[in-house]
Structure formats: C-alpha cells, structure tokens
C-alpha positions in Angstrom: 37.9 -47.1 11.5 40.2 -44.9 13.3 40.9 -42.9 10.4 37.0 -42.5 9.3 36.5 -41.3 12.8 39.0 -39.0 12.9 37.9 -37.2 9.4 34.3 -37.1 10.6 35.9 -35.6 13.8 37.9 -33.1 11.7 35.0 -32.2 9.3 32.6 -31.5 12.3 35.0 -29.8 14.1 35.2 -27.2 10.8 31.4 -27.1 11.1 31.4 -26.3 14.5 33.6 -23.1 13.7 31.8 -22.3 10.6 28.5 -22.0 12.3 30.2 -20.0 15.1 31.2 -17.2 12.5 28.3 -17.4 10.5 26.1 -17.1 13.9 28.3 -14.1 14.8 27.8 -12.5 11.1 31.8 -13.0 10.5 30.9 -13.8 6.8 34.1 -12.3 4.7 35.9 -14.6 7.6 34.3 -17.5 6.6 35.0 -16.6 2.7 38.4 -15.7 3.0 39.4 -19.0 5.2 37.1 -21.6 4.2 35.8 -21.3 0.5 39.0 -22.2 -1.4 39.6 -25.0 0.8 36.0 -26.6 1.0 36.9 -29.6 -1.6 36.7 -32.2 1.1 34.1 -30.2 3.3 30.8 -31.4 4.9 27.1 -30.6 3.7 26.9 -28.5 6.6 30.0 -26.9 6.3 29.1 -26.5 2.6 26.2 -24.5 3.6 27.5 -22.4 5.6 29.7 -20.9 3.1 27.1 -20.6 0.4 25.1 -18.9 3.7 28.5 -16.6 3.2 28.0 -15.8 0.4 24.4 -15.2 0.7 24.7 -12.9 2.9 26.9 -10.9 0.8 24.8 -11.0 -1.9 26.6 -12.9 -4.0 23.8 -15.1 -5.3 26.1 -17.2 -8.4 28.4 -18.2 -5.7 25.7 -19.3 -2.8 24.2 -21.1 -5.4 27.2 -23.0 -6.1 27.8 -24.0 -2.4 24.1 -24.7 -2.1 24.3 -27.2 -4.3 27.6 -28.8 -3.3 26.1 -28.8 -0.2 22.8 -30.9 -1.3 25.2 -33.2 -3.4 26.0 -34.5 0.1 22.8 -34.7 1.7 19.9 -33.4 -0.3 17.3 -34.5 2.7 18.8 -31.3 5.0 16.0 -28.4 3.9 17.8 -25.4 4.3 20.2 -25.2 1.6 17.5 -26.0 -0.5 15.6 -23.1 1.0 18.8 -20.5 0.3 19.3 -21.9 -3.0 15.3 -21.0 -3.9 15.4 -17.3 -2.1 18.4 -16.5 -4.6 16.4 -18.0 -7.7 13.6 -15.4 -7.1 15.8 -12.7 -5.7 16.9 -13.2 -9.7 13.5 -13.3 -11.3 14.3 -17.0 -11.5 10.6 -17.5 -11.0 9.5 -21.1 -11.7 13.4 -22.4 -10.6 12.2 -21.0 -7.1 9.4 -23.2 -7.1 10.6 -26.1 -7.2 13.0 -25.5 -4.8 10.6 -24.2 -2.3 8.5 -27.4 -3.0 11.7 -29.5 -2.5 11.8 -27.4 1.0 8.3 -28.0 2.4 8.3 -31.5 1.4 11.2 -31.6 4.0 10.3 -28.9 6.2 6.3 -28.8 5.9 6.0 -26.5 8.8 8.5 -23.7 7.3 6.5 -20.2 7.4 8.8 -18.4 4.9 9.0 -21.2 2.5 5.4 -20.8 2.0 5.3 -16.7 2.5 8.4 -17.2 -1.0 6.5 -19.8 -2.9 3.2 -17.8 -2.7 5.4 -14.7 -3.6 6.8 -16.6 -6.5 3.4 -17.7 -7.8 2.1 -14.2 -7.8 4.9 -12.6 -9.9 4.1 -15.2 -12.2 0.1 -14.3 -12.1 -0.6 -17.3 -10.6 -2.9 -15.9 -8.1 -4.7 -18.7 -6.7 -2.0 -20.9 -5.7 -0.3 -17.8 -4.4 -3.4 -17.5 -2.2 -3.0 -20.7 -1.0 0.6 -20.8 -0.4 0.3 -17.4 1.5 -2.9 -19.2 3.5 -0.4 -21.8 4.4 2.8 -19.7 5.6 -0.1 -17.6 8.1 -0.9 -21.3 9.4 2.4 -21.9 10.5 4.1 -20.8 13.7 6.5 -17.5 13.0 4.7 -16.6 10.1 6.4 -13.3 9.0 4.2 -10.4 9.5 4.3 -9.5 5.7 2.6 -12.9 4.8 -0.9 -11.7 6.5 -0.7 -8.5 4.5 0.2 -10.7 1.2 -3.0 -12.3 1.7 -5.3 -9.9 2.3 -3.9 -8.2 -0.5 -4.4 -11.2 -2.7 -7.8 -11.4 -2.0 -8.8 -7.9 -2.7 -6.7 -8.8 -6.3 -9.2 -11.3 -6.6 -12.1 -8.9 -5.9 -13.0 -11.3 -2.7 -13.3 -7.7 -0.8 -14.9 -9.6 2.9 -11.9 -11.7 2.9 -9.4 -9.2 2.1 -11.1 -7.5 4.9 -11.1 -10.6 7.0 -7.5 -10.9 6.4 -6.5 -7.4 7.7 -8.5 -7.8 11.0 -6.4 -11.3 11.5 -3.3 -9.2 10.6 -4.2 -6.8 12.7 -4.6 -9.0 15.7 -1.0 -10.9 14.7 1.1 -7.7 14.1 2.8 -5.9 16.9 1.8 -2.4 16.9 5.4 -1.0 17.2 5.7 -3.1 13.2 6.2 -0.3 10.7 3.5 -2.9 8.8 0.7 -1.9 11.6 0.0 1.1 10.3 -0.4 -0.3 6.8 -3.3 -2.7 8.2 -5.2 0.1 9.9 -5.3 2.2 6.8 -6.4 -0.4 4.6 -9.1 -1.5 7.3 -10.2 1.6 7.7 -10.3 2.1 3.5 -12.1 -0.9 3.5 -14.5 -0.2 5.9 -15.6 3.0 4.3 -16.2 1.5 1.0 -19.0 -0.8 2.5 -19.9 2.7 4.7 -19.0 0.9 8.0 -18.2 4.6 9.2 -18.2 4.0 12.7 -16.0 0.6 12.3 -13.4 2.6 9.5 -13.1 5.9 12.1 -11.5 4.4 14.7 -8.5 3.2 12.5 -8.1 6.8 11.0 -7.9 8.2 14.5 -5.4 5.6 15.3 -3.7 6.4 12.8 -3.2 9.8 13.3 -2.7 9.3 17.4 0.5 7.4 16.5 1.6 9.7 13.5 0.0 12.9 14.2 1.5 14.1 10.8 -0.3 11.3 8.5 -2.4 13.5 6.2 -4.2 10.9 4.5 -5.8 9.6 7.7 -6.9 13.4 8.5 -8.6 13.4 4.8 -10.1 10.1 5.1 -11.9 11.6 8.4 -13.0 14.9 6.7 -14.8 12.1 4.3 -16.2 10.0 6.5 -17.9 13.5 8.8 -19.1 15.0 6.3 -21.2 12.0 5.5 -22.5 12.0 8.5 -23.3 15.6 8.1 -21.1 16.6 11.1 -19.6 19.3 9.5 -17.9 21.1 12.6 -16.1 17.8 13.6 -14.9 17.6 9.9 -13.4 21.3 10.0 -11.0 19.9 12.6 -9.0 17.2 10.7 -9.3 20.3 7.1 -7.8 23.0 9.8 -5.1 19.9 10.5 -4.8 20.0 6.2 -4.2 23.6 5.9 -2.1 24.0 8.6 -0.3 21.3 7.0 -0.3 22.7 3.5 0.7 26.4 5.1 3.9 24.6 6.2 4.7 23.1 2.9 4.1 19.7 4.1 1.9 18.2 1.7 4.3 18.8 -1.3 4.9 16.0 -3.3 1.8 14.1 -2.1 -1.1 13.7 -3.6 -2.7 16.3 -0.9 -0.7 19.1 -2.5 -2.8 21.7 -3.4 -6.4 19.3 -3.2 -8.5 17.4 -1.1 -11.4 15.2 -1.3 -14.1 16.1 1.4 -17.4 14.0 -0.1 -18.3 11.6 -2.1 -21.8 10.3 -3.2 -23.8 8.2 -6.2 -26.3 10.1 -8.2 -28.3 7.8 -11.0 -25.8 5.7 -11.5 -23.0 8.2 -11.5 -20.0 9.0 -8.5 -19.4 12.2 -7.7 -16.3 12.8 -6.1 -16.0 16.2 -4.4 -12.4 17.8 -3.8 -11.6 21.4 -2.1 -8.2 23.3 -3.1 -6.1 25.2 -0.3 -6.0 28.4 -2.3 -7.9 31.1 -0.9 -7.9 35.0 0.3 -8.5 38.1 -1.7 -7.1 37.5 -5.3 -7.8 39.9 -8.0 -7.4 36.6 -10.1 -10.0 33.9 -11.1 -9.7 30.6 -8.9 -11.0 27.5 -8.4 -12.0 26.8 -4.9 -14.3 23.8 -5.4 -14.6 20.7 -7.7 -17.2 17.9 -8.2 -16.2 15.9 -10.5 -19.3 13.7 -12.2 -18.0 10.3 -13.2 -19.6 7.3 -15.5 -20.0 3.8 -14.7 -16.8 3.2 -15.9 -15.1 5.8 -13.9 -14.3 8.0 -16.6 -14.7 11.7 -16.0 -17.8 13.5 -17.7 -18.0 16.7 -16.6 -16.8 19.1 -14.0 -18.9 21.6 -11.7 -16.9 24.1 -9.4 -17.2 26.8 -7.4 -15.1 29.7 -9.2 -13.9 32.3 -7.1 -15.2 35.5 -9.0 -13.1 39.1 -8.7 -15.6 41.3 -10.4 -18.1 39.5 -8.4 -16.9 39.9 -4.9 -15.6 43.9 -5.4 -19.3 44.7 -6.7 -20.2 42.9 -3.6 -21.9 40.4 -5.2 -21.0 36.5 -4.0 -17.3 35.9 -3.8 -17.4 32.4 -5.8 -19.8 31.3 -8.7 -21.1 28.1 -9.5 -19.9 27.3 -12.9 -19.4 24.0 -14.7 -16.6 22.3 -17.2 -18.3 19.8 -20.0 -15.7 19.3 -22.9 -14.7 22.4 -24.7 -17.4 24.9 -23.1 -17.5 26.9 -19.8 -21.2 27.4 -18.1 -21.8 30.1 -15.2 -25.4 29.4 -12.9 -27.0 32.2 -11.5 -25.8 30.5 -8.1 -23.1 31.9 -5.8 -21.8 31.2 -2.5 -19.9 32.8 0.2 -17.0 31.8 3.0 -19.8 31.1 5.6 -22.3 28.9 3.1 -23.7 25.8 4.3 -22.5 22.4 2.4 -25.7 21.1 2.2 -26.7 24.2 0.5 -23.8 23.8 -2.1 -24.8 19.8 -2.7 -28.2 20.9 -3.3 -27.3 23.3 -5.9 -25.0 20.9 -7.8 -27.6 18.2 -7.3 -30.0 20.4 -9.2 -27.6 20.9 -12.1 -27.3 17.2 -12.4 -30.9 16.8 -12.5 -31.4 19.6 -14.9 -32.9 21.6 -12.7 -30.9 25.0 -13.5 -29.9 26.6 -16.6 -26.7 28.1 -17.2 -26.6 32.1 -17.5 -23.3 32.2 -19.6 -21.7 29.7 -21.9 -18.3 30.3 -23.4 -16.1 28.2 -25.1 -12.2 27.5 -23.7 -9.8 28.5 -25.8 -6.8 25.4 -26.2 -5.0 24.8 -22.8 -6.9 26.9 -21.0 
C-alpha cells in the first residue's frame, strides 16, 4: 500500500508540473523533459504532452498521446476533444465526429465541441445537422463568437433568409463591439435588411460601419444605394464624394470598387436592373463610358447593356457631353437622348425606362468589331 501511494504520489506530482508549464505555454519544455519518459505516465500527464504537441502543431504526435492518454481513462473529455480538433484540422472529417460525439456525451455543455462538430458536418455538406450542432454550441455558456455567425450563415445556405437574419441580430447582441467579427454582423444585417427594403433598419448598420472604419468603402456604396431609393439624391452625393475621393487616392485598387460603383437598383417586368457609375470623368478627347445599366433575366444572366457614353464630337459642337447608347450582343445603338454633368437621375431612369419599354428608337446602329 505504501508503495501504490507513493507512485500515485509521484505520478501526480509529474502532473502537477506538467500542467504548470503547459498553463505557462512552456510547451518545447514539456517535450523535451517529459515525452520520451511518459511510459509509466498518468492520463493526465499523458494529456498534457499530447496538449504539447498540439500546440506546436504537431498533430501525428498529439494524436498519439491523446490516445495513450484515453487508454487510461477514456471517461476524462478533453483528450478526446484535442484528439477530434486535429482530425478536422486534417480533413479527417467523419473521424472528427465521432470524437466530438464521444466529447459531448461526456461534456454535454461544451460550446466548442458543438461550434467543431457543426463545422465538421458542413464541410461534409451535411447542413442540417450542422445547423443543429451550431444551434447547440450558441446554447451553451462561452459560446465562441464565430458560432453565432456560423449559424446565421447556415441558414441563409439554406435559403431560410428571416432566420439568418434572426441569427445576426442575436450575434449582434452577443458579440463585443471591439470583436474584429462585429463588423462582419453589421454588414450582413445591413445587406440583409436592404434586400427585404427595410432601408431605414439596413442604414443604421452602414453608418456604423463607416463611424468605426471611416475608410470601409463598401458601407459608403451600400448608402449611395439605399438614398438614391429614397430619391434623396443630395444625401447620396455625400457617401459617392467619400468614393471618389477615395478612388483619387488610389484606395479602391484591388477591390471590387476600383474603377465602378453601383448607385441603384430596381425590377422592371420581371427583369433587375442593376445601375453602376465609373470614376472616370473630365474633358477627354476619347470616347468613355460614364454610366451602366445593366438589364438582367430571371436567371440573372446579363441581356443587354444601356449606358451613358461620354461623346467628344458631341460635347466640342456643344451638343450634350454623354449620349445614351445601348450594348445588345454584337451591335452598338445611339438614342437621340443626351445628358449633361448637372442632369437629374430621375430624368436618366426615365429615359432608360423608355428604352426598356420600347418607347424610343435608336438613331444609329453599328456593329462591334471582335474585342471591342
């Protein structure tokens, strides 16, 4: 008896230190003193050297420990838990599964386990009980902040758009503002929002947005949209002076704000019309495009094209500086319709609404020649 006491004494006593240096991150310590010597180790001590080892990203050898470690006392969830985070760090999908179940059934309150199982499930296509699994880790107390996000996400995979929107709201309420993930839920609130044209519920996010990152273009586009259908024209110019101030500076390179931006958006017999306006401008003795609607199908697939064009002919015989013209497959059309700097969009969206309805006839057709 003395002796088992003592080695139970001894093995605890190695425990105690292991958890000591893993606690203070000392994990090539633990490595270098410990691994080779771990024949007669504890599950606990066992664990901690596969934690090692996890921590250095050394998955084959946390594995092994993991499992020593569960040889000795497979009812202790945590190796279990380690051994299933390295299975789907290696793609190791359905392996991970099970060893997350294993975890819950021992742990059923463990947030993570349920945030990697629902994880798991999803990279496998297995959307619904990824849905549930991720329902499950934002029931539990420190649930990671990515989980909520994961849900929502899920949801709008699953083309449950009220619930995705649900889920950001609840996200939004459980992530700290300083989380670099808070400004991923405003966005897509705000996104979602103006898809079911709750303007004045999605404009408050955008402005948020921009309060805390006055450089987040996207946010300062999304408000040009959502003013311009509201016909508030002079708030919108704003947030498009903030876009070509922006694009002056060079700082919309790379993005997909580089040289465009949408500004409106509308349905028109069954179509979407999606309208963009490019940076370019001034006095060019070339031919530019300064406008684009672009008419799409039900399918989202593009039809046609109808632009403003700036015109240099045009505006030196004083005439109006850009013509309406229009892109359909291989052929070119120019309207008897121009426009200046100072027109009126409602003006413009008439016009093109009248060449959609058939109300105007072309006064020149040509046909492009290839890549042009």
């Amino acid at each position: 008896m003395v002796i088992c006491s003592l080695a139970v004494f001894a093995q605890d006593k190695i425990a105690d230190e292991l958890k000591a240096l893993s606690d203070s991150e000392q994990h090539d310590k633990i490595i270098e003193q410990y691994a080779s010597k771990s024949k007669d180790y504890s599950a606990k001590s066992l664990y901690y050297i596969g934690l090692a080892y996890y921590e250095k990203e050394d998955g084959s050898n946390s594995i092994k420990f993991m499992d020593l470690s569960i040889s000795k006392d497979a009812k202790d969830p945590a190796p279990h838990y380690y051994k299933a985070s390295i299975l789907m760090f290696m793609d190791k999908y359905n392996e991970a599964i099970k060893s997350f179940q294993t975890t819950i059934s021992l742990n059923p309150n463990h947030a993570n386990s349920y945030f990697k199982l629902g994880y798991s499930y999803n990279e496998l296509g297995k959307k619904d009980l990824a849905l549930e699994a991720y329902k499950k880790a934002t029931e539990q107390d420190e649930c990671p902040d990515i989980a909520y996000i994961r849900l929502a996400e899920i949801y709008s995979d699953l083309n449950e758009k009220d619930k995705a929107l649900e889920a950001y709201y609840i996200a939004k309420e459980k992530i700290s503002e300083k989380s670099y993930l808070y400004t991923n839920v405003l966005f897509n609130i705000g996104i979602f929002e103006s898809l079911k044209e709750n303007y004045d519920k999605a404009e408050p996010m955008f402005l948020e947005l921009i309060k805390l990152n006055p450089k987040d273009y996207n946010s300062y586009a999304k408000l040009v949209i959502i003013n311009y259908h509201r016909k508030e024209y002079n708030k919108a110019k704003q947030y498009k002076d903030k876009l070509y101030e922006a694009h002056k500076k060079g700082e919309l390179k790379g993005s997909k704000l580089e040289d465009r931006f949408i500004f409106d958006q509308f349905k028109l017999k069954g179509k979407s019309i999606l309208a963009y306006e490019r940076f370019e401008e001034g006095n060019k003795k070339d031919i530019y495009i300064k406008h684009l609607f672009h008419v799409l199908d039900q399918d989202d697939n593009l039809e046609f094209t109808i632009l403003t064009e700036y015109s240099p002919f045009s505006a030196e015989s004083g005439g109006k500086k850009y013509l309406l013209c229009m892109y359909k497959g291989n052929s070119h059309f120019t309207f008897p319709i121009g426009f200046n700097d100072d027109f009126k969009y409602d003006d413009l969206k008439k016009a093109v609404i009248d060449i959609l309805e058939g109300n105007v006839n072309a006064g020149a057709t040509s046909t492009l020649r290839p890549g042009k």
